[in-house]
N, C-alpha and C positions, 0 to 999 in steps of 0.2 A: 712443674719441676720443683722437687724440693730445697729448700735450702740450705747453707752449710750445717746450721745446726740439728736439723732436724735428720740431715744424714751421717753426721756424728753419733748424734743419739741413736741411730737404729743400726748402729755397726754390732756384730756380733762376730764370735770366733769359734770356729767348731772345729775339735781337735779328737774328731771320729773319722775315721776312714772306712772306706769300702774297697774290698777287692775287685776293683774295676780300672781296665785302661781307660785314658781321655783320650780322644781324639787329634788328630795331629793340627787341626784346626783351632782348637779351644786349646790345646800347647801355644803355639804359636802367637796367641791374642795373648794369655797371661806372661809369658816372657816378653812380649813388645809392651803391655800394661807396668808390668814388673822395672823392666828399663827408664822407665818413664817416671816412676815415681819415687817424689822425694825420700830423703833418709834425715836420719837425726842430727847429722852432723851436716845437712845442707848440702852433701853430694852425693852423686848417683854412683856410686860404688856398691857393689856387688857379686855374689858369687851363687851360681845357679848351677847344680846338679842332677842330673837326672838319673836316676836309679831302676833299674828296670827286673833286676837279679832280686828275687822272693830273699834267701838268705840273706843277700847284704843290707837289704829294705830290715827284717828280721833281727838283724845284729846289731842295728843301729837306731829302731826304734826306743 
């Protein structure tokens, strides 16, 4: 199992999309995952959208 640093260090962030749906299964984990983890200010506050409309994904890119 890795430890905290070394899965700090291998964090990366991709901000490429594909035109592809997820799964209603793999939804479901990252919004319970999403829930679950902390914020900057030490509370779990948040706001989760799901977008499914081409044009409105397109306008707001």
């Amino acid at each position: 199992m890795k430890n905290l640093f070394e899965t700090m260090n291998d964090h990366i962030s991709i901000r490429s999309y594909k035109d592809k749906e997820i799964d209603k299964e793999n939804i479901d984990n990252i919004l319970d995952y999403l829930m679950k983890s902390p914020t900057s200010i030490g509370m779990q506050m948040a706001s989760l959208i799901k977008v499914e409309d081409p044009n409105i994904k397109e306008k707001n890119l």
